[in-house]
Backbone as a chain_set.jsonl record, in Angstrom:
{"seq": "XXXXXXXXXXXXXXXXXXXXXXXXXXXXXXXXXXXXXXXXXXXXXXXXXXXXXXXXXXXXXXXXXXXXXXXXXXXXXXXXXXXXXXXXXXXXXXXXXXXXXXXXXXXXXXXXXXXXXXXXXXXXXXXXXXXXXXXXXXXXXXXXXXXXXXXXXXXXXXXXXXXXXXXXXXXXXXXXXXXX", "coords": {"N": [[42.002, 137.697, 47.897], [41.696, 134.201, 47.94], [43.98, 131.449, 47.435], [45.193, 128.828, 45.938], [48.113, 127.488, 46.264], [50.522, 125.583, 44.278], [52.998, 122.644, 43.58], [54.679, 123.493, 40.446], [55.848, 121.361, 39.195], [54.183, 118.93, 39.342], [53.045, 116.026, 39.266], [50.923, 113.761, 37.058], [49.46, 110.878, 37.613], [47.022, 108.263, 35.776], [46.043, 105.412, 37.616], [44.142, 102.844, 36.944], [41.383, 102.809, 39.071], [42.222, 104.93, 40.356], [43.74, 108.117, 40.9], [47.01, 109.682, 41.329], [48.649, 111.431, 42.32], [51.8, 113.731, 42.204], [54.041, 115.433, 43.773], [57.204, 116.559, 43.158], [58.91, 118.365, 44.208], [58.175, 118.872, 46.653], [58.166, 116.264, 47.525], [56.004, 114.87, 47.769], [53.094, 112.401, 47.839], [49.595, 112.372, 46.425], [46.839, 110.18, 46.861], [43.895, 110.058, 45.138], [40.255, 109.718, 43.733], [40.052, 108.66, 40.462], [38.159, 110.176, 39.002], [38.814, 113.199, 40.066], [40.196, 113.265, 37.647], [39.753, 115.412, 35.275], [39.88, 117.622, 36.832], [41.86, 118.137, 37.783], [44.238, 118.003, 35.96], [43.217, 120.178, 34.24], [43.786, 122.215, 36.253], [46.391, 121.848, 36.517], [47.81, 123.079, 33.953], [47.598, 125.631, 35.347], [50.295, 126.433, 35.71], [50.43, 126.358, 38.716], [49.04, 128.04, 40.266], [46.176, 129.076, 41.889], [42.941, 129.89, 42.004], [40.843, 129.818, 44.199], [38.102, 129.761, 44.1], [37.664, 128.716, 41.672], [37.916, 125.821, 41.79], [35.569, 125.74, 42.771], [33.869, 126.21, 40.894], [34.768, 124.622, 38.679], [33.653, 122.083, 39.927], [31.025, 122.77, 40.692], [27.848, 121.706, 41.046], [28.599, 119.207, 41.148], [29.625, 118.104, 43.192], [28.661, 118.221, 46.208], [28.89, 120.905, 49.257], [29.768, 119.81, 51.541], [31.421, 118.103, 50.399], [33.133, 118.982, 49.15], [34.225, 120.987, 50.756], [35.763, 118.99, 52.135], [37.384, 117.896, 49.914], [39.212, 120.275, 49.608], [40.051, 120.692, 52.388], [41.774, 117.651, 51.817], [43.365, 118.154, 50.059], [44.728, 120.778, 50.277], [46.21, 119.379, 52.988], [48.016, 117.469, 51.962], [50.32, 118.161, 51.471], [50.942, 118.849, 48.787], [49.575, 120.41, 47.37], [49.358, 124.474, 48.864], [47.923, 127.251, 50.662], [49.116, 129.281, 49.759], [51.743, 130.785, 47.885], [53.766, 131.785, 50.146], [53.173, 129.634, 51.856], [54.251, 127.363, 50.581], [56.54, 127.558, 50.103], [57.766, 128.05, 52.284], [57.271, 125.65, 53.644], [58.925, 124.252, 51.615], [61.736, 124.993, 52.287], [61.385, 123.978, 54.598], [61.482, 121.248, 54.371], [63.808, 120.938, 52.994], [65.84, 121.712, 54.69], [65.474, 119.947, 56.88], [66.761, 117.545, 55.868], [68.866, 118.022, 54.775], [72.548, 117.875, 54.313], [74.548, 117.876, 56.989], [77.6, 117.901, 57.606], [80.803, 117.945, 55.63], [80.894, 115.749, 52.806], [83.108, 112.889, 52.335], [82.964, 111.689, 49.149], [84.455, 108.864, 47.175], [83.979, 107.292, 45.17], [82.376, 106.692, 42.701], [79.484, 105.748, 40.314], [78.981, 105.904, 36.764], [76.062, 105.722, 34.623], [76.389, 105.273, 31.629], [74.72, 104.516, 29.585], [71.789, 103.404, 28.972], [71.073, 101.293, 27.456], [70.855, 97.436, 26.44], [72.383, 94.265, 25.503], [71.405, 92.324, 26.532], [69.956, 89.527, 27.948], [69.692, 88.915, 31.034], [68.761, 86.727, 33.462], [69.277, 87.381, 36.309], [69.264, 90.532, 36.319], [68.839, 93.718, 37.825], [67.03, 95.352, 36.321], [65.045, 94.838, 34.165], [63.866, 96.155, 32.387], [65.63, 97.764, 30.656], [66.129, 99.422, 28.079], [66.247, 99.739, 24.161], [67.314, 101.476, 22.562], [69.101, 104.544, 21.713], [67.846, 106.784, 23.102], [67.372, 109.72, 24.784], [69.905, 109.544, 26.255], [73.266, 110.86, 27.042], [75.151, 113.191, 25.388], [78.831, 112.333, 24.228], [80.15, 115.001, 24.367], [78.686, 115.733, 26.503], [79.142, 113.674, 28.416], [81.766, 113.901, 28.684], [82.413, 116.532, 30.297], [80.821, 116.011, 32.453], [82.734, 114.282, 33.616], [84.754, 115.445, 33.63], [84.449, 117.631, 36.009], [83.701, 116.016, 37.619], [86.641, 114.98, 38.38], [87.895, 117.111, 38.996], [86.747, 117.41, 41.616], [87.644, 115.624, 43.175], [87.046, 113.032, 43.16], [88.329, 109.275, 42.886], [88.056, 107.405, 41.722], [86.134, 106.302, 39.426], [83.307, 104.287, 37.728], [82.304, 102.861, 34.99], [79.306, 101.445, 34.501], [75.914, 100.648, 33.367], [73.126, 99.46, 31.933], [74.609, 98.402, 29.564], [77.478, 99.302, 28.9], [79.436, 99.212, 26.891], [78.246, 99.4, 24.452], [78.022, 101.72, 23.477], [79.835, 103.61, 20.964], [81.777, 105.569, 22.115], [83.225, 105.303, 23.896], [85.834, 104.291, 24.626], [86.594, 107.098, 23.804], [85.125, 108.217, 26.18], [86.372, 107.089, 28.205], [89.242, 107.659, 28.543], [89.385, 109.717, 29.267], [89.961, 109.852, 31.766], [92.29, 109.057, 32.332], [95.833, 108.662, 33.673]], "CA": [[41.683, 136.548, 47.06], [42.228, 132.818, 48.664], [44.211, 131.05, 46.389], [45.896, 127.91, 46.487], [49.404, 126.895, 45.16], [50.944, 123.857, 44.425], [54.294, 122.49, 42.731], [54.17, 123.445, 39.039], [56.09, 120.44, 38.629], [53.5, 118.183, 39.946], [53.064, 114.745, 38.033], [49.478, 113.082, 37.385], [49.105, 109.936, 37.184], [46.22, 107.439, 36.341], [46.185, 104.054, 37.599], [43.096, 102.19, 36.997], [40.369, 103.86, 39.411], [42.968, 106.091, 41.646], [44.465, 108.919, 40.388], [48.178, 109.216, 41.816], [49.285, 113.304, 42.123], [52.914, 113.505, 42.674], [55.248, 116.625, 43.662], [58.716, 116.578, 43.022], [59.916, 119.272, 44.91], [58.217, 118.57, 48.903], [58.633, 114.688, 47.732], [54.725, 114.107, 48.995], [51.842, 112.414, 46.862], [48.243, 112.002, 47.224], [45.822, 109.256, 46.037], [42.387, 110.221, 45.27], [39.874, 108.856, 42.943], [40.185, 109.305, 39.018], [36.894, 110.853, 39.117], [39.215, 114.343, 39.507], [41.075, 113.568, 37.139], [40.07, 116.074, 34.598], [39.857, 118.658, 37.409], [43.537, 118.602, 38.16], [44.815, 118.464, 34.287], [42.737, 121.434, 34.029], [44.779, 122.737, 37.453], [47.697, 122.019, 36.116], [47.22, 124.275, 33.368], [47.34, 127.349, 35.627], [51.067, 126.743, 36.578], [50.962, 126.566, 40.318], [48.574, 129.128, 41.176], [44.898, 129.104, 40.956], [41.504, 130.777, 42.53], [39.841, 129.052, 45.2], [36.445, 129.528, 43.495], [37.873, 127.769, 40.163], [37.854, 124.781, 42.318], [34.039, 125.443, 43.334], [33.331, 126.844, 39.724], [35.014, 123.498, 38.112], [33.284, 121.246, 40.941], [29.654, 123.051, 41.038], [26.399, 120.568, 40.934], [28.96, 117.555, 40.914], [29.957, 117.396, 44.327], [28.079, 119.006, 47.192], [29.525, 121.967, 49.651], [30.691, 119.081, 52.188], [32.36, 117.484, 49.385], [33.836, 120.407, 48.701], [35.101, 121.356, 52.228], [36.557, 117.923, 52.333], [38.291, 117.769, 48.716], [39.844, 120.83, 49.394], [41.15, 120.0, 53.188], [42.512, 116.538, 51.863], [44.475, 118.276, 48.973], [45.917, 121.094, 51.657], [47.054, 118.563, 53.884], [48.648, 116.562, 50.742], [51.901, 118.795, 51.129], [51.208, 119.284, 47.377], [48.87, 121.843, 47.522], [49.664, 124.958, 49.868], [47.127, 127.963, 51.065], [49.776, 130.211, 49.047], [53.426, 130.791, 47.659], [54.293, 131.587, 50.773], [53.22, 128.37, 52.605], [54.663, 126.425, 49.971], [58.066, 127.882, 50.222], [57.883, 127.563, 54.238], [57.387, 123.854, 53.386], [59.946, 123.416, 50.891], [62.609, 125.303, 53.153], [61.772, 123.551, 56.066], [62.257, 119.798, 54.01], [65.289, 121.115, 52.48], [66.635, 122.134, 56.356], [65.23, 118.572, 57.581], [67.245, 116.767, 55.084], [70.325, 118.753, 54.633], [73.736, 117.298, 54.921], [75.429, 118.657, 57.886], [78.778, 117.623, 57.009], [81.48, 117.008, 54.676], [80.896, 114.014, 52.806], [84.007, 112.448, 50.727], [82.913, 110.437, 47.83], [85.632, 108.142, 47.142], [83.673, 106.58, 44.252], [81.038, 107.37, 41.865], [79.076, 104.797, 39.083], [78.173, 106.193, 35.892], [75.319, 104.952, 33.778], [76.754, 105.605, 30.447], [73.898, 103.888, 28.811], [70.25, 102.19, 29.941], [70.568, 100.151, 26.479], [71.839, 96.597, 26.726], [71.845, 93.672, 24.324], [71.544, 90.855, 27.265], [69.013, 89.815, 29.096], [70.216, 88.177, 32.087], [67.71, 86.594, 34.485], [69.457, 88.125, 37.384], [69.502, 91.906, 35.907], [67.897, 94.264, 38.344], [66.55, 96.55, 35.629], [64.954, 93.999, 33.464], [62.867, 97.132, 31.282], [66.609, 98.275, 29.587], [66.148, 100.3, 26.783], [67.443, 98.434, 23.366], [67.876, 102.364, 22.032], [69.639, 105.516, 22.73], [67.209, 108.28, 23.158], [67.872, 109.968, 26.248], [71.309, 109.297, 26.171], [73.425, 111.92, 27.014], [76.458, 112.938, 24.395], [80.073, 112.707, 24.647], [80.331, 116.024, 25.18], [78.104, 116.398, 28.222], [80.113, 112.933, 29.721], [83.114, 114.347, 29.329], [82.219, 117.7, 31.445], [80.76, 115.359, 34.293], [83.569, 113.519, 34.189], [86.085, 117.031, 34.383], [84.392, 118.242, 36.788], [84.109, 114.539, 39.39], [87.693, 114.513, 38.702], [88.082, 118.422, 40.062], [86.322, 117.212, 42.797], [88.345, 115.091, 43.581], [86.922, 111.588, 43.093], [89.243, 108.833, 42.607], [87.295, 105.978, 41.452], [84.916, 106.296, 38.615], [83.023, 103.022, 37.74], [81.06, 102.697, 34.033], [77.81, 100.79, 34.281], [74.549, 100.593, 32.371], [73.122, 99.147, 30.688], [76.097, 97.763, 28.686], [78.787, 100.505, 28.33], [80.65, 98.261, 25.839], [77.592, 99.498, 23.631], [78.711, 102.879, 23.297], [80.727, 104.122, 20.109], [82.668, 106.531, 22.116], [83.659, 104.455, 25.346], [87.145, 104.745, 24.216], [87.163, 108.638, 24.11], [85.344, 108.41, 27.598], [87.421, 106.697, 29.275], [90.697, 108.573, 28.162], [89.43, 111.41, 30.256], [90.359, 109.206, 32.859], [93.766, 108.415, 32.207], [97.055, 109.514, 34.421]], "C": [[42.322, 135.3, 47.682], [42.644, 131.997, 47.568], [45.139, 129.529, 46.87], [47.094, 126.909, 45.845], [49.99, 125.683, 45.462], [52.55, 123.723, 43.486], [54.108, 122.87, 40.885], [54.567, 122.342, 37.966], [55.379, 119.123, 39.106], [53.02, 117.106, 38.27], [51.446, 114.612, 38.048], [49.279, 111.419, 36.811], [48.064, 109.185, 37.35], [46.32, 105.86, 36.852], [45.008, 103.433, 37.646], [41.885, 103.109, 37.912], [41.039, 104.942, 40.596], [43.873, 106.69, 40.453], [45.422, 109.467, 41.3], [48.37, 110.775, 41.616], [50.797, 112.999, 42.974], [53.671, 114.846, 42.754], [56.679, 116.387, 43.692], [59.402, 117.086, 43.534], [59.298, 119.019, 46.6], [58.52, 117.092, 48.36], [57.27, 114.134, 48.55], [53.94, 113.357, 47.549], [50.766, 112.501, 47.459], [47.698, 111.213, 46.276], [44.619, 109.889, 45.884], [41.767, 109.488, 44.068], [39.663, 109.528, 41.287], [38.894, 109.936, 38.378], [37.502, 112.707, 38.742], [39.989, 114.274, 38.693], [41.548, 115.09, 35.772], [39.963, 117.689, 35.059], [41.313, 119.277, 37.47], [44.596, 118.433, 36.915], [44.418, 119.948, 34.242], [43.612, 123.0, 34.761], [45.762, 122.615, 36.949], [48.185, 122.84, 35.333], [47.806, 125.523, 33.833], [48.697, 127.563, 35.724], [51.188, 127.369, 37.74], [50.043, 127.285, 40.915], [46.777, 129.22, 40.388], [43.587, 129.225, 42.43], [40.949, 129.825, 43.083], [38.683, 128.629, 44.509], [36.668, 129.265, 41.946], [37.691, 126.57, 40.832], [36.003, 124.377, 42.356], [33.987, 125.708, 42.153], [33.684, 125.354, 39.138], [34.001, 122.331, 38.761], [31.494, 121.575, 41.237], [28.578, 122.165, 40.253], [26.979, 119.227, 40.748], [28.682, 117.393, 42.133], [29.173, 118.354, 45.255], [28.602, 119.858, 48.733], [30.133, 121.239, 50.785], [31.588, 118.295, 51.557], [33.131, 117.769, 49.169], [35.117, 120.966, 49.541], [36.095, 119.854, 52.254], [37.208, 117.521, 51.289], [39.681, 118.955, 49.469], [40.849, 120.484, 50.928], [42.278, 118.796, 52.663], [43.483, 117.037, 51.228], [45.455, 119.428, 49.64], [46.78, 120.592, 52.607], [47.312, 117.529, 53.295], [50.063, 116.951, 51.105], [51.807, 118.471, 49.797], [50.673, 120.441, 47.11], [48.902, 122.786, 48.727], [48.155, 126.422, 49.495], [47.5, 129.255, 49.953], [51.216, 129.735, 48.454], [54.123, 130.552, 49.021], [54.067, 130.061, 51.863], [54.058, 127.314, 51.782], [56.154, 126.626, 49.861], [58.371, 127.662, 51.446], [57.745, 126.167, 54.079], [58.506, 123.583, 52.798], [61.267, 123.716, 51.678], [62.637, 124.402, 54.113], [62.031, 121.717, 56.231], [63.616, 120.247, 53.673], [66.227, 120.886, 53.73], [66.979, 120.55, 56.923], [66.299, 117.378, 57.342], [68.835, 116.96, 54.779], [71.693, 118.003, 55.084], [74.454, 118.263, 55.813], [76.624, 118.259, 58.064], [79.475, 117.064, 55.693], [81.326, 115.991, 54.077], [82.284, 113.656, 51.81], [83.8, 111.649, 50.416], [84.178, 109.793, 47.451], [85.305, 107.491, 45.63], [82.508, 106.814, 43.434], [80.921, 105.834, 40.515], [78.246, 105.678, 38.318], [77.845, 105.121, 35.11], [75.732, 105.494, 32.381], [75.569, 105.83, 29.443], [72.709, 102.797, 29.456], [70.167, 101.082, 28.59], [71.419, 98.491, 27.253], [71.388, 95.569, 25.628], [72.071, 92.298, 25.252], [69.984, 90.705, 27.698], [68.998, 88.461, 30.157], [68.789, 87.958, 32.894], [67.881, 87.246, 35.601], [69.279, 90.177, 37.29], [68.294, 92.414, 36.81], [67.088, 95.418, 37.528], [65.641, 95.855, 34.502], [64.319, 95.067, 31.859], [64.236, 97.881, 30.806], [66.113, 98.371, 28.6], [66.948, 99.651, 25.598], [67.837, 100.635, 22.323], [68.672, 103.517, 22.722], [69.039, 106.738, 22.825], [67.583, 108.371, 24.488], [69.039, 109.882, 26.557], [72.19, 110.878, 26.534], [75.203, 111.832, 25.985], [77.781, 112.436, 24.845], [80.505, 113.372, 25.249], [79.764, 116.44, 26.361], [78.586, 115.13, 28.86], [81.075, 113.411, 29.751], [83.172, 116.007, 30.043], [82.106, 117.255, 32.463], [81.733, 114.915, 34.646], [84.632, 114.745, 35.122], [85.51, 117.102, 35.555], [84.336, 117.063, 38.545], [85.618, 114.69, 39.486], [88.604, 116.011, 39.312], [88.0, 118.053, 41.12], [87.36, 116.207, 43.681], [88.423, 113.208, 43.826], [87.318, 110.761, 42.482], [88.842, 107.783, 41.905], [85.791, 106.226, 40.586], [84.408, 104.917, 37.765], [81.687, 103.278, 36.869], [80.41, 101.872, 34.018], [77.098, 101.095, 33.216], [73.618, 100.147, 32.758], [74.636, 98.108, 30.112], [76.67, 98.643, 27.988], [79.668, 100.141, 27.39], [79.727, 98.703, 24.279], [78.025, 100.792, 23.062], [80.231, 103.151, 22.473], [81.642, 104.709, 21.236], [83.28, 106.458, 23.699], [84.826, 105.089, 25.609], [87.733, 106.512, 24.894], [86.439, 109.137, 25.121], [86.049, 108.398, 28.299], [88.949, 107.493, 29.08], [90.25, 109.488, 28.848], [89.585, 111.296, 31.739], [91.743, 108.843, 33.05], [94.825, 109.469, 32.876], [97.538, 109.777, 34.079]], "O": [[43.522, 135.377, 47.945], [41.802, 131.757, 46.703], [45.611, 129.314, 47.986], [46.97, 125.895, 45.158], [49.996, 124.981, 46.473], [53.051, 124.656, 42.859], [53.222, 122.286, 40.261], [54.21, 122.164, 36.802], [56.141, 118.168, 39.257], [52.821, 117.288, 37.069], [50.756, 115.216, 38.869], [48.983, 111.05, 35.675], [47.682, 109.016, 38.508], [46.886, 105.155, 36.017], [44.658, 103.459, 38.826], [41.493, 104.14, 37.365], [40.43, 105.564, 41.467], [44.459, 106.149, 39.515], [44.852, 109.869, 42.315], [48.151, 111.195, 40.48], [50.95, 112.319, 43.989], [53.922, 115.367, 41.667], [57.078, 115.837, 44.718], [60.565, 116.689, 43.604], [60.047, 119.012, 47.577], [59.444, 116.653, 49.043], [57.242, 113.361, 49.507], [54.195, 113.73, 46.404], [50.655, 112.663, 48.675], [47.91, 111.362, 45.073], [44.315, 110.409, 46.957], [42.471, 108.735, 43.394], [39.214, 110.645, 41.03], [38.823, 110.112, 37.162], [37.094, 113.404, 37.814], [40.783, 115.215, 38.703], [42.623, 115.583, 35.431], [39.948, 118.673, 34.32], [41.746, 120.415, 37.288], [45.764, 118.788, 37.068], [45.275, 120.831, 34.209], [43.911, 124.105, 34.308], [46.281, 123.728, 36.869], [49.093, 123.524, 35.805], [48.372, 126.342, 33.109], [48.935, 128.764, 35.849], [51.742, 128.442, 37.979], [50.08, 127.286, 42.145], [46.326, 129.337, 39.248], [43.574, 128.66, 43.523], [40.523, 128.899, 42.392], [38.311, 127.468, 44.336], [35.838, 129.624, 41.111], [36.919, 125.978, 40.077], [35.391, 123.336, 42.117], [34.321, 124.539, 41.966], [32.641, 124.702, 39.106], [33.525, 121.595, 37.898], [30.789, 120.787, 41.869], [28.543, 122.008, 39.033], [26.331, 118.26, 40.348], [27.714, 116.707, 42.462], [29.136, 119.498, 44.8], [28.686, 118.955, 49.566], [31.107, 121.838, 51.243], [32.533, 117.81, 52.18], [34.089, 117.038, 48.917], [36.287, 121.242, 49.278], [37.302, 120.006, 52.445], [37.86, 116.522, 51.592], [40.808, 118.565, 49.771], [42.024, 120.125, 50.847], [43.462, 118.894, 52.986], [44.6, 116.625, 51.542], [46.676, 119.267, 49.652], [47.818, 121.115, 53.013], [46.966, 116.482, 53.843], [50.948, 116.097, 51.045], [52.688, 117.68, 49.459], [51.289, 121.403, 46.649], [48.539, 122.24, 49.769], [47.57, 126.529, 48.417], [46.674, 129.998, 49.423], [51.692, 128.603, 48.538], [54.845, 129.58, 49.242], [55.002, 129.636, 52.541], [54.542, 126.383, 52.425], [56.87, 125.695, 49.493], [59.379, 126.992, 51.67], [58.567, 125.59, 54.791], [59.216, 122.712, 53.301], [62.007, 122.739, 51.795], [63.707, 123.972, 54.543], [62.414, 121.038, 57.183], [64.545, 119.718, 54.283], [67.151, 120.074, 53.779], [68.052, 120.047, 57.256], [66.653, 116.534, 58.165], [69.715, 116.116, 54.608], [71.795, 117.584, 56.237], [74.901, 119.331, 55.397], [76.753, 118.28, 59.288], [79.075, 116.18, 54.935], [81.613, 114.999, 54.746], [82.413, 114.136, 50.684], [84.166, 110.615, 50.975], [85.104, 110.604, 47.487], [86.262, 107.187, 44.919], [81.575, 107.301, 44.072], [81.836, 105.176, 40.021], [77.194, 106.177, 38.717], [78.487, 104.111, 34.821], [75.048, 106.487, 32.13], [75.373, 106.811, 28.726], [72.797, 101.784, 30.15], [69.359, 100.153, 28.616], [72.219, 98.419, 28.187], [70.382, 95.744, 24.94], [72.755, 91.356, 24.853], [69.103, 91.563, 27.748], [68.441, 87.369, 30.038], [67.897, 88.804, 32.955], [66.888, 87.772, 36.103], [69.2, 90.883, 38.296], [67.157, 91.941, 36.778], [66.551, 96.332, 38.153], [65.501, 96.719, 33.636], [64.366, 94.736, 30.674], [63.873, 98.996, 30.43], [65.57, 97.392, 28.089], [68.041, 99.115, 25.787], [68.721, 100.694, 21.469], [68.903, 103.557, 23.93], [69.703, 107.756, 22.632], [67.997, 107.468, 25.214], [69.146, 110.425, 27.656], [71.643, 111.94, 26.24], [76.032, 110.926, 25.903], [77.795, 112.075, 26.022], [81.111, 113.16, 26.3], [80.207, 117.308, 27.112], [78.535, 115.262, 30.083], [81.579, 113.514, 30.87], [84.297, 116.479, 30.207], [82.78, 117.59, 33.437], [81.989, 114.938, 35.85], [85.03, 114.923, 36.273], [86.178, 116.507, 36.401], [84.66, 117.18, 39.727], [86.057, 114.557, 40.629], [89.681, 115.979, 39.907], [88.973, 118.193, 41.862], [87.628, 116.345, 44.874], [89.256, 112.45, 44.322], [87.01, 110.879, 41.296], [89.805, 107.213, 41.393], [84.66, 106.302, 41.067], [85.302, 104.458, 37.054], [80.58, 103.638, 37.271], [80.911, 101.04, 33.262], [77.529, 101.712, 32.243], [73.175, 100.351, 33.888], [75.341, 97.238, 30.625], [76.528, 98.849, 26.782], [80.656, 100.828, 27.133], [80.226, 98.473, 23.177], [78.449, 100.704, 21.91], [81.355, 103.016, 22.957], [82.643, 103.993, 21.216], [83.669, 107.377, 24.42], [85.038, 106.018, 26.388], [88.541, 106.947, 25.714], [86.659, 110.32, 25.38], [86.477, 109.303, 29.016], [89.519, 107.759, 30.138], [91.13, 110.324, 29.052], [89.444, 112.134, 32.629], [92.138, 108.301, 34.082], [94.79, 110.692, 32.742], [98.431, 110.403, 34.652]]}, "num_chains": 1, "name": "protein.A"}
């Protein structure tokens, strides 16, 4: 059976008449036109893994058998879509390898975002779309684990940003997990 797998965390986005496919794990996209778009919702669906001839079965009397041959090359040579598992793991191994730190690094300094809210709005601010709530936020209790564990590590210099960290009830009993 010829099958052809892809990230299962693969994004879709539309933008006006191009539809934007994004993988997260090789770090590739592809453009094509929002024409497939309700081909590759449908694909998405399968998580990751799905029948050659669902492609032609989804695609039959639209597009014609050179259409066909040439959809499916462009989206193989996307690096989003692979032939199999195993091609797609021989890809992701061989970015991982590409990319890999080959030494030590010592962090000396780290900036946490406490908070994306803020109650300014500066002309200079490089983020200008700040959040005025706190969904997404992460608790107390899961900053003060990151923090334990940067300060295992050994990093000397921790530096609260945002947003506006001054917004945050529980600043206070952050920062104390910082103290000598």
């Amino acid at each position: 059976m010829d099958i052809i797998y892809f990230d299962p965390n693969l994004k879709i986005i539309k933008e006006g008449k191009h539809l934007i496919l994004y993988s997260p794990n090789s770090h590739s996209k592809m453009v094509t036109d929002v024409y497939f778009y309700p081909i590759f919702k449908l694909i998405k669906k399968k998580n990751g893994v799905i029948n050659k001839e669902y492609f032609k079965k989804v695609l039959d009397n639209k597009i014609t058998k050179k259409e066909y041959d040439e959809f499916l090359n462009k989206i193989i040579n996307s690096n989003i879509f692979f032939k199999g598992e195993e091609d797609y793991k021989k890809f992701i191994n061989k970015f991982n390898k590409k990319y890999e730190v080959k030494r030590n690094v010592d962090i000396k300094q780290v900036y946490i975002h406490l908070t994306h809210r803020c109650n300014f709005n500066c002309s200079y601010c490089y983020n200008k779309r700040l959040s005025k709530d706190s969904k997404g936020e992460l608790n107390t209790a899961e900053w003060k684990q990151i923090i334990k564990k940067l300060v295992e590590k050994g990093i000397k210099n921790i530096i609260f940003t945002g947003g506006e960290p001054l917004l945050r009830f529980d600043l206070e009993e952050i920062g104390d997990m910082l103290k000598v």
